[in-house]
N, C-alpha and C positions, 0 to 999 in steps of 0.2 A: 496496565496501560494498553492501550488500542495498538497494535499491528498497525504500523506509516501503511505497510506494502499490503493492507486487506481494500477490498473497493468503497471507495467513498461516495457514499448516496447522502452525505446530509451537506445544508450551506456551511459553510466554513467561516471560523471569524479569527480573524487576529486581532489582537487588542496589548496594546503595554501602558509602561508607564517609565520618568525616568527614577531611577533610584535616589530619592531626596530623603530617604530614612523613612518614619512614621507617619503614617497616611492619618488625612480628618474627614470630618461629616462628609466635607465639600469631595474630594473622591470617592467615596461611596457613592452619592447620589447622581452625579456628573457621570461615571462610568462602573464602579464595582455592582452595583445593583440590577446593572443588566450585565454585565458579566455571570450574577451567579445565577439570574433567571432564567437566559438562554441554555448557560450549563445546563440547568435542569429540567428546559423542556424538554429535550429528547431528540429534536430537531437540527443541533446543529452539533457542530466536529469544533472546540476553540483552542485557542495556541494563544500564551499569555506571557509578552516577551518585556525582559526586565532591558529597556532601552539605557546601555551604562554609553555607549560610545553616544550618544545625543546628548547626555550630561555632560559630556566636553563644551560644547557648544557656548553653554555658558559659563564653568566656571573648569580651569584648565586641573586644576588640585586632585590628586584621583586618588590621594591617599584615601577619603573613609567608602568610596566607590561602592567597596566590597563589604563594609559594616553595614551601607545604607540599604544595599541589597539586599542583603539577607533579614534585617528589618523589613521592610518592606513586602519581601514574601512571607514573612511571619503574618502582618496583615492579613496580605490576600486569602493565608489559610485559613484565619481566625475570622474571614466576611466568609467564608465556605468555597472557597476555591478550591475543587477537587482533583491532585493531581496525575490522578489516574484516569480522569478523562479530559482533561482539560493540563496539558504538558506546560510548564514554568522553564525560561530557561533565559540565558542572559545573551541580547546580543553579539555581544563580542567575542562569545564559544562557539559560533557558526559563521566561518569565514565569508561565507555566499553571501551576504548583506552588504558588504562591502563591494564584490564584485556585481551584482545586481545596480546595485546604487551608481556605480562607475559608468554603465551602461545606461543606466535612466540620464545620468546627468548631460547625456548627448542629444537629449530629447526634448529637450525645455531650454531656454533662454534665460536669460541676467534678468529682464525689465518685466518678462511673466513673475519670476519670483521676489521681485521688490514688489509687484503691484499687490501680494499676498498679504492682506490686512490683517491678518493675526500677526504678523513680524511686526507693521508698523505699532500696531497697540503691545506687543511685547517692548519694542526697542524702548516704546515711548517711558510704561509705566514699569521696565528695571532698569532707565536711563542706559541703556546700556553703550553711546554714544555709537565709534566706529564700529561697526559689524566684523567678522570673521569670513572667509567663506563657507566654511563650514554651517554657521548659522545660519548665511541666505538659502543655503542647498538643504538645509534642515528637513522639509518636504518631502524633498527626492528619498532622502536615506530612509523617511517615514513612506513612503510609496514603495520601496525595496522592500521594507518590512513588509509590509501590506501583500505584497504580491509573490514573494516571495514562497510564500505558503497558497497563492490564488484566493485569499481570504475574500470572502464577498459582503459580510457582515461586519463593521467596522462600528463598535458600540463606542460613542464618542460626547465629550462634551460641546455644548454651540459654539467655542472657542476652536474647535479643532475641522470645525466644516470645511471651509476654505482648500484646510491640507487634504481635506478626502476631493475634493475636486478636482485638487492637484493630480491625485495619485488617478483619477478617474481621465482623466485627459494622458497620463503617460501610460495608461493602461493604451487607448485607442492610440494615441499616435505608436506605441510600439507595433501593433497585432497590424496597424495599418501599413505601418515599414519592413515588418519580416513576415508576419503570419502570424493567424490567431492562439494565444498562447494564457493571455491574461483576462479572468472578469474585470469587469467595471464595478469593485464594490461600493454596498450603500451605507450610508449611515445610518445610525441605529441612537435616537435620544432618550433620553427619561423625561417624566415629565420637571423634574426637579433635577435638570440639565446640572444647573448654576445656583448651589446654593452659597446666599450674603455669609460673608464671615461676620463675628460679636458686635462688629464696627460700623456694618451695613455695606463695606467694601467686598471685592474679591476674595473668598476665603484663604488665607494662606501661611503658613507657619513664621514665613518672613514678617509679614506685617502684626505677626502675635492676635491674629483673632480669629484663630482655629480650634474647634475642639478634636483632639485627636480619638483614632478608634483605640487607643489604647487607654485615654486617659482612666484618673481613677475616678468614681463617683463623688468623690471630694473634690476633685481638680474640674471635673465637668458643674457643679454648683456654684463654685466658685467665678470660672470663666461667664456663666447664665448671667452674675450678677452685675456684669458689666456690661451684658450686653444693650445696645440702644434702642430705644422704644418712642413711642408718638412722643416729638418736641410739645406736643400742646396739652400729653397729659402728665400733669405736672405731679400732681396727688391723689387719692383713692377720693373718689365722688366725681372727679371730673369725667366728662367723657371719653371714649378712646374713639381712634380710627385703626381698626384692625389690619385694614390694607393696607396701610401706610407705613404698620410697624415688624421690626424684625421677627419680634417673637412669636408674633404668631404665624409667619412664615415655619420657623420653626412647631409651632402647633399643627399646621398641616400637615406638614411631612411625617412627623412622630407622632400625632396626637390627634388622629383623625376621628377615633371614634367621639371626643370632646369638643371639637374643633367647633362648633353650633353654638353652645355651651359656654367656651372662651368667648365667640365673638360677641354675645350676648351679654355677657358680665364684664366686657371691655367698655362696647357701646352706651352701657349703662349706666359706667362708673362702679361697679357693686365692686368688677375685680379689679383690685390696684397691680399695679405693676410689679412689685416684690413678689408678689402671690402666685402672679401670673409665671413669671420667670422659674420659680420653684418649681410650680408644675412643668412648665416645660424639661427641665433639667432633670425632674421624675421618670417624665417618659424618655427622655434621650437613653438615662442609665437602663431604665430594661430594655431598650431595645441592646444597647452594648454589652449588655451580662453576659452572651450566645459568644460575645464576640472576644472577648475578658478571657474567658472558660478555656477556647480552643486555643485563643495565642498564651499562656499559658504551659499547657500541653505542649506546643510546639517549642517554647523558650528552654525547655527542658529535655529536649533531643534533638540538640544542634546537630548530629549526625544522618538523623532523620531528613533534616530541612537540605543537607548536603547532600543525599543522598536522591532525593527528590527532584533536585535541581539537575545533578549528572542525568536521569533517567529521560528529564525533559530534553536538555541539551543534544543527547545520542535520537532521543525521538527528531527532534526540529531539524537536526543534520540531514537523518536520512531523504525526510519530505523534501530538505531545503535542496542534496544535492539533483533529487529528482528534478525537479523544476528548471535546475542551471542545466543539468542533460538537455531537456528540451529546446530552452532557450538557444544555447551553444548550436544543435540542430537545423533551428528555425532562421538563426542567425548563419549558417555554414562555416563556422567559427570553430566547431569541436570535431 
């Protein structure tokens, strides 16, 4: 793993996720897949933070916390998350996130963080009625993160814009009230930001129309055959609208070398929808075999995966407590 204390010449990204257990398509394309690309440019320094005090937010229960955790980094390992250059490590093991967050939280207002339209489309569609504080400040503790480490590359889904905005305005009003201390990071999208769950909804394990990176190639076929397709093609001969339909949404992302191919034998009516579904669920599973292999490998040296985590956590410290030095500094405070 990288020396914190050697000089840092590359953009830096911080990026997490909250521990909800096993990750699907719809995370990979949203954020893991620029996660492991920037890794492997060469270009950038990442720090890939397992957000467990954010999962309070919504649901207060922190019994399986630490299961979903470590689920969850079995993933990331098993998408090529490598944690020798790129440090895993859980928020809640690095106290500085909390004090950071305390300090941003003097910097923004009540009616700037209601007017945050991804809160309203969360509240709306997990009903989640009266809010928390903690959820309204949600932002803030995700800008703590963020800045925490000076991260400037912030690989995110289109869902998550808004919060980078946020953290881009508490960046300037900080550096504006004490001195320059924080980037202004940017976002960083895929092109298949937001991929539809089986349903044509949001993908997500709640609403059952997720395929997981873990599933099995039995379980990933089976979920294909439920997935929904053009309302007007009823049976093989009619015509399809490719654009219109889930699956071949899913043909694009996995199936691109065919992707001409399907829309042709959709438009045509030659390929019925059964057929079509199979093949997509053909190509989902090899792309997942890489991903099957490694998590695997990792389920079978859970000491490994603990091990990996402490290495992170002692890394993310040392950067985190540099940063508060400065800050405390800058602030006249330490």
């Amino acid at each position: 793993m990288p020396n914190p204390k050697d000089p840092v010449d590359k953009k830096i990204i911080l990026s997490g996720m909250r521990p909800t257990g096993k990750l699907h398509l719809g995370h990979w394309t949203g954020a893991l897949e620029n996660w492991v690309a920037l890794q492997n440019d060469g270009g950038y320094s990442n720090f890939h933070l397992i957000a467990d005090y954010h999962a309070l937010t919504t649901n207060l229960d922190t019994s399986h916390i630490y299961e979903y955790s470590i689920d969850m980094v079995l993933d990331w390992l098993a998408a090529g998350i490598d944690p020798e250059h790129s440090p895993v490590f859980r928020q809640s093991q690095v106290k500085e996130h909390t004090e950071l967050h305390l300090i941003f939280s003097m910097l923004i207002t009540k009616s700037r963080l209601e007017r945050n339209p991804t809160l309203k489309e969360q509240v709306r569609d997990l009903d989640l009625g009266p809010i928390s504080y903690g959820y309204l400040g949600y932002p803030v503790l995700q800008a703590a993160d963020i800045l925490l480490y000076k991260g400037e590359i912030v690989p995110v889904g289109d869902d998550q814009l808004s919060h980078i905005e946020i953290t881009r305005e508490i960046a300037r009003d900080f550096n504006r009230q004490y001195g320059n201390v924080f980037p202004e990071p940017e976002p960083k999208l895929t092109k298949f930001a937001r991929l539809p769950g089986l349903d044509g909804k949001k993908m997500s394990k709640s609403l059952n129309n997720a395929i997981l990176l873990s599933d099995s190639p039995e379980d990933v076929k089976k979920k294909m055959k439920k997935a929904v397709t053009d309302p007007q093609k009823i049976r093989k001969g009619d015509p399809g609208r490719p654009d219109v339909c889930l699956v071949f949404t899913y043909h694009k992302k996995f199936n691109a070398a065919e992707e001409q191919e399907i829309r042709r034998g959709c438009e045509s009516g030659q390929l019925g929808c059964v057929d079509c579904k199979m093949r997509a669920a053909e190509r989902i599973n090899e792309f997942l075999d890489p991903f099957r292999e490694r998590r695997k490998h990792y389920e079978g040296k859970p000491e490994e995966v603990k091990k990996i985590l402490k290495n992170g956590e002692e890394h993310a410290r040392t950067v985190a407590q540099r940063t508060m030095n400065e800050v405390h500094q800058t602030m006249k405070i330490g």
